[in-house]
N, C-alpha and C positions, 0 to 999 in steps of 0.2 A: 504494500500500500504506500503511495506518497501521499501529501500534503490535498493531494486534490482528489483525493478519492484511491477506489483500486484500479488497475491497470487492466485494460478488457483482456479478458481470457484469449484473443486472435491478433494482439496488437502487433506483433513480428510480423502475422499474414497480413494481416491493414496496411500498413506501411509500404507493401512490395506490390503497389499497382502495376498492373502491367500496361505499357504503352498501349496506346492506340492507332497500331500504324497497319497498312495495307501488304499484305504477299505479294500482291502485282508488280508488275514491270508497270513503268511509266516512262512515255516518248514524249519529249519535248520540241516542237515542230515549230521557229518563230515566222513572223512572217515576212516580207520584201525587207530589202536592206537590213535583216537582222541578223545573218551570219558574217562570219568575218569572212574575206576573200584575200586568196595569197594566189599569187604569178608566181609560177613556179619554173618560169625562164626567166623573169629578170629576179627570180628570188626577193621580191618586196611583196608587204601586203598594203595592197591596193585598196580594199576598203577595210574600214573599220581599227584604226589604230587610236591609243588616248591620244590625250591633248586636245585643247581648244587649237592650238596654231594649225596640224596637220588638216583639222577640221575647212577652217579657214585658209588654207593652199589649197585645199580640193577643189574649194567652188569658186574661189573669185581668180584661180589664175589659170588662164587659158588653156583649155587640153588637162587640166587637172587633174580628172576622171577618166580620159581616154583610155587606160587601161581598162576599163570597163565595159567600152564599147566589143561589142560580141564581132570577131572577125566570121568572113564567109567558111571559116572550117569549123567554127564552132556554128553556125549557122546550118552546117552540113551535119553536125553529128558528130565532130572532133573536140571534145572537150576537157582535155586534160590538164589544158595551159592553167586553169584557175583552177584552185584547191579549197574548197570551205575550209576552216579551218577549228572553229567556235560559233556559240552563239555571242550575240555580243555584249561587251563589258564592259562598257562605257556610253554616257549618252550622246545620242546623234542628232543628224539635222538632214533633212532633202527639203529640197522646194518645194512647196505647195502641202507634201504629206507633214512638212514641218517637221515637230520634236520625237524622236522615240529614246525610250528610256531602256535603261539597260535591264538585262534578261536575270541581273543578281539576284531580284527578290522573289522571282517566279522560282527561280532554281531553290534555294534556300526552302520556301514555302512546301516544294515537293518534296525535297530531298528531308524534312521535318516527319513525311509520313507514311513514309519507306520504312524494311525492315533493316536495310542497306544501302548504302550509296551507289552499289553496282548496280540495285534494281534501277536508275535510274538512267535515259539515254537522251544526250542530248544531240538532236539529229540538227546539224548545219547542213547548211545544200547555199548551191549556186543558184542563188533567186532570180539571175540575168533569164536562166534556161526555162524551157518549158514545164507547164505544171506535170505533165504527164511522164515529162523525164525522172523527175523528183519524186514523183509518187512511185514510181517503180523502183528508185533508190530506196526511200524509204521501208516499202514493202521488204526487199529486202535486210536491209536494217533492224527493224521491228522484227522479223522472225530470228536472224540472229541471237538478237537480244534477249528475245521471249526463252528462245535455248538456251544462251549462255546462262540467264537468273535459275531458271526450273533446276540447273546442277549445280546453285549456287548454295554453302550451307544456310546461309542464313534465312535459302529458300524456306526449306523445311522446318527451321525451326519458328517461321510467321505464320507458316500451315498452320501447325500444332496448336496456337496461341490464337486462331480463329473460331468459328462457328461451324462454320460448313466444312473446316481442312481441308477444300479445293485446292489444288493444283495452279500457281497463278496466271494470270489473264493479262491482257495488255490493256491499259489506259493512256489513251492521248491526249495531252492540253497543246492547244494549239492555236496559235496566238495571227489573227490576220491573214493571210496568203497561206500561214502554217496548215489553218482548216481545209480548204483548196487542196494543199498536196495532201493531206492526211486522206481527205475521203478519196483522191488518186490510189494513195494506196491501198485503200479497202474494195478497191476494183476485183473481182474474182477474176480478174483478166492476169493480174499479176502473182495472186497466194491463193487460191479458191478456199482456204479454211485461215487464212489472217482474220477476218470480220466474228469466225464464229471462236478465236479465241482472242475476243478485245468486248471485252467488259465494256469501257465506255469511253467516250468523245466526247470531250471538251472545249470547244470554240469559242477563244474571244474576241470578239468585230473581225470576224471573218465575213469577207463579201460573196457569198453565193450567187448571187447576181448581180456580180460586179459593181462598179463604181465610176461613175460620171468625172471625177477627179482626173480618171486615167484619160479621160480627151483630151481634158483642160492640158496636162503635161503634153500628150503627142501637137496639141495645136499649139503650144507654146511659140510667141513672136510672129504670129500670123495676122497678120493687119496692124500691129503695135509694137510698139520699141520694146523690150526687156529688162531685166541684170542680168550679167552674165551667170550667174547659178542658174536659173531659171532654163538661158538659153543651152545651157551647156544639159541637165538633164533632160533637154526636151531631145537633145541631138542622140546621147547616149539610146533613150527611150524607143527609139524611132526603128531600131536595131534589137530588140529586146523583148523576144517571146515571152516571159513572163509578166512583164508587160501588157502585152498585147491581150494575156488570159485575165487581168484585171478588168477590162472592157467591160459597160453592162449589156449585160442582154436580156433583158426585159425592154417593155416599150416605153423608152426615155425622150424618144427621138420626137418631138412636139413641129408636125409637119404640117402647115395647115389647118385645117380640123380635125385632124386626125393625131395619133401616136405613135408609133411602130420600132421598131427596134434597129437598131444600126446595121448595116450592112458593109462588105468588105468594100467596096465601091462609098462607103461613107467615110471609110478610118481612110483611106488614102486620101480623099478628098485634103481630110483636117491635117494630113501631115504624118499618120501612118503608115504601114507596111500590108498592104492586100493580105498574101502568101499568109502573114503570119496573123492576119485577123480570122481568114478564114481556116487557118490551123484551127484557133479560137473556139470558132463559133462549132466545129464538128466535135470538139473536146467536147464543151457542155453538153452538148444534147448525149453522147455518150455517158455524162456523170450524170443526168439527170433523174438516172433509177439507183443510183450507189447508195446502199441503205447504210446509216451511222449507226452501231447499234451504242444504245444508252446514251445518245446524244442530249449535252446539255449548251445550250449560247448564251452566251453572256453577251447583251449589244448593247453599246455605248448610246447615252441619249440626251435631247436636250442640248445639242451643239447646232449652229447653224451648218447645213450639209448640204451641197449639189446633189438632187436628185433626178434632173432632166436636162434637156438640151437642146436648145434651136440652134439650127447654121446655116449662116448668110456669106456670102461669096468665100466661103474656107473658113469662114470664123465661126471657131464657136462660143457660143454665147448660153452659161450654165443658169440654171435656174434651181434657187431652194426650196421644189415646190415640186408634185407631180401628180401623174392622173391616177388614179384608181376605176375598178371592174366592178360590176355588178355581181352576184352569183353566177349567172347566166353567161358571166365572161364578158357582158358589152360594158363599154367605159362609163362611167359614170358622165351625165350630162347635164345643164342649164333646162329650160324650157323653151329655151331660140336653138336648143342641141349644140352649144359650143359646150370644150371640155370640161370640167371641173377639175380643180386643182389644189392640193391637198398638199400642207407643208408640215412632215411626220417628223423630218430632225433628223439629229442620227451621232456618229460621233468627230461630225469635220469631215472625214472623209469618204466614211462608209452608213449610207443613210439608213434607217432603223428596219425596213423590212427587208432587205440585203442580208441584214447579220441573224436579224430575229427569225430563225429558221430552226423548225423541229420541235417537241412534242413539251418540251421544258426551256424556257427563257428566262434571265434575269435583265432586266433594262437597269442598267445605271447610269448616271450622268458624267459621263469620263469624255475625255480628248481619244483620238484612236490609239499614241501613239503612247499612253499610258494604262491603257486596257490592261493590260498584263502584269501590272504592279501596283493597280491599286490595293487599299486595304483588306475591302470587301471582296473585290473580286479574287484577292488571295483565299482568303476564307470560300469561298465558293469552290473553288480548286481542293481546297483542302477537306471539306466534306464529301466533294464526289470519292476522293480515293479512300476516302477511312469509311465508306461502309459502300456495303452490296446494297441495302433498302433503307437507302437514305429521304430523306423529307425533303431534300436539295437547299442550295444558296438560298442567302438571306435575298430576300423582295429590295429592291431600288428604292429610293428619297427622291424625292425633287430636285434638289442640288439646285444650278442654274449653266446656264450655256455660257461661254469664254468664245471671244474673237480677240485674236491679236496680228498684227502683220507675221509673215514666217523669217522677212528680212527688214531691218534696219539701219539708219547707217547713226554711225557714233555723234551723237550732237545734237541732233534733230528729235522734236518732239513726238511719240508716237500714243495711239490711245488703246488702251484696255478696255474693252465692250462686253457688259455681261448682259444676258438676255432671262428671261422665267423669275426673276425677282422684281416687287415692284417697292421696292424700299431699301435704303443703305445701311437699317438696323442689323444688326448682327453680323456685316459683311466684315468681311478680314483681307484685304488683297496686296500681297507684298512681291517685290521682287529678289531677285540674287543671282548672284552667277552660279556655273551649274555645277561646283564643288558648295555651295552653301556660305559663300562667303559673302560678307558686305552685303547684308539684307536691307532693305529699305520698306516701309509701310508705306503705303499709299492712298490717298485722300481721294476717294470715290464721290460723285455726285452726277445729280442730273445732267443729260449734255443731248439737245437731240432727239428727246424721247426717248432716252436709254440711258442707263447708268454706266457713267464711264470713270476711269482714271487714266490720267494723263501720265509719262511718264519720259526720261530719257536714259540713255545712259553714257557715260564718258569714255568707255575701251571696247576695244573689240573684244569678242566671244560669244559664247553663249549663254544665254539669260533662261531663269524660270521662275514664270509669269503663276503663283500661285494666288487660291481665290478660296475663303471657306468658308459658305453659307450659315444662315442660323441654324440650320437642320443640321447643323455637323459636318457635311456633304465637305469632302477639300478638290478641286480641280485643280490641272496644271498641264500649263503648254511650254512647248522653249523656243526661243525667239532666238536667230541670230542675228548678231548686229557688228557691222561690218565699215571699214574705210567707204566715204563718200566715192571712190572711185569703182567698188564692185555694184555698189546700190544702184548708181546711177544707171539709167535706160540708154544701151546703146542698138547703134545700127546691126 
């Protein structure tokens, strides 16, 4: 007996909880621009190295990126010049898709609810290539792995420490383009029994039907001057079958009275490639029965997002706004039969019914390119894999939608646009560079009809632009800002 009573008769067994972690393998699949890329003829890697400076030599000096541009032999099927090498470790910036945040806290969050670290695989791929290339890499990847874990000891002792003692299963979180090659590889074209041993699917702001973004890039500098990042991914782009599978294919296309969907004869027009649209367009409709099994999305909401498109002499011209179907399939109309037009949101780049796909959704109010490292959407991650008959992810907040330019230049004033709040009670909105240093709070108010904050900064780098509603909700984009000489619009 102590002081506080007597000591429970099981207290040695009380004390030795056993973890709560999953037998399965888990595949981690990011998506565009999120593995690292190494030339493995000039022995550099080409994307994805730290530093703010390398960042900043990529896009404002000329040919920066070139090594990224896909040659006619990797266009043929010769791909061995670039080597994925990781997913990536530090945060980035492209044009237009703007900020993505590094893959550490995804990784971390899985790797938390595993019985091992081996069960976990982190699949890099060459995001230049075709979705269909990748998914058949993958396919084989994922079975490898699924093998190597099953003779792994720690396999069996996660068995043991389960319900059912099955045998482990494959689980994919897969983050934007990640989703695209994941259901590639649950193609029975590729594993015919991969799907029936994978437990479940994970996707966050994965574009299933594409995204209206990926025009905006292939038209980039079509009727208007640019920056040179801008113009320089639209060149890379133009060359770039994975790319090309971002394209939407639903009826985005606002053609008159009508709606319809882009054709190869339309991506050329805007500054695409034919050949590899209608690569594209014969993929989908091939993936369009690939079943995910135990698929859960998580899609980003509450951002202002392209979701359609008119084009006037080559130019396209994006609209945050699109049509919708009756049951019956016919479009939704006016009473004089013009279209109606319906602005769902989405996460900046991937608009909400694109990602909102499958039999379980979580809508949260995120940026695209932090999907995968929010709070919540960790936690969503981390309940699929710790149970077989789980109750799924926490339900989304309101949060509010963040606009910020994707480039700035050092000196000049720029504004911070929040949308879905109508008051600056409880709002928090600060900046910092993207180690965390030199934060600054920032002074929000009406501007416009919108609540804005003003803001600049004095160096080059990159900034993140954070915002955290009274609902708790924290959003965050990263902004690059650059010498007056790469901002500026050239010929």
């Amino acid at each position: 007996m102590n002081r506080h009573g007597p000591e429970p008769a099981n207290s040695s067994a009380a004390s030795a909880v056993t973890a709560d972690i999953t037998q399965d393998a888990v595949v981690i699949v990011p998506g565009i621009m999120g593995s690292e890329l190494y030339d493995t003829v000039t022995q550099r890697t080409v994307w994805g190295l730290s530093g703010v400076s390398w960042l900043l030599k990529a896009w404002t000096r000329p040919k920066g990126l070139e090594p990224l541009r896909l040659t006619p032999e990797e266009l043929e099927g010769e791909t061995t010049r670039i080597k994925p090498t990781q997913l990536m470790r530090h945060s980035s910036w492209t044009p237009y898709l703007q900020g993505f945040e590094p893959y550490t806290d995804l990784i971390n969050a899985v790797r938390g609810c595993v019985a091992d670290p081996a069960a976990v695989l982190e699949f890099a791929y060459d995001w230049r290539l075709p979705v269909a290339v990748n998914g058949r890499l993958l396919a084989q990847a994922a079975r490898r792995h699924l093998t190597a874990w099953r003779l792994h000891p720690a396999h069996d002792a996660a068995r043991r420490n389960r319900v059912d003692e099955r045998p482990a299963r494959l689980v994919f979180v897969a983050h934007s383009m990640g989703g695209l090659v994941t259901r590639a590889a649950l193609d029975s074209t590729y594993d015919g029994a991969l799907a029936d041993d994978t437990r479940a699917v994970l996707t966050l702001g994965t574009p299933f039907y594409g995204a209206v973004k990926a025009t905006a890039i292939l038209n980039t500098g079509r009727g208007a001057p640019v920056p040179l990042p801008h113009r320089q991914l639209q060149s890379i782009a133009a060359t770039m079958p994975g790319l090309h599978d971002l394209l939407p294919h639903y009826a985005c296309l606002i053609d008159g009275k009508e709606a319809r969907r882009l054709t190869p004869g339309d991506v050329t027009g805007i500054g695409g490639n034919a050949d590899l649209a209608r690569n594209a367009v014969e993929f989908q409709e091939k993936q369009a029965n690939v079943r995910l099994p135990g698929h859960w999305a998580v899609a980003g909401t509450n951002q202002a997002t392209m979701q359609s498109l008119t084009i006037r002499d080559g130019v396209v011209h994006p609209h945050h706004h699109g049509v919708r179907r009756h049951t019956s399939g016919d479009f939704i109309r006016d009473s004089r039969g013009a279209l109606r037009f319906y602005d769902v949101k989405g996460d900046g780049t991937v608009y909400k019914e694109s990602a909102a796909v499958g039999p379980a959704v979580t809508p949260l109010p995120l940026q695209h390119g932090a999907v995968a490292s929010d709070r919540i959407a960790l936690k969503a991650v981390a309940e699929v894999l710790r149970d077989d008959e789980h109750l799924g992810p926490p339900q989304g907040a309101p949060g509010c939608g963040l606009d910020v330019p994707d480039l700035v230049e050092v000196g000049a004033a720029w504004d911070i646009t929040l949308s879905g709040v109508d008051s600056v009670a409880g709002l928090r909105c600060e900046i910092a560079d993207v180690a965390g240093q030199n934060p600054r709070i920032l002074k929000a108010g009406w501007g416009d009809g919108h609540i804005k904050a003003r803001t600049t900064v004095t160096a080059p780098g990159l900034y993140r632009v954070k915002v955290r509603t009274i609902d708790g909700h924290a959003i965050t984009q990263l902004v690059l800002a650059s010498e007056g000489g790469a901002v500026r619009e050239v010929e």
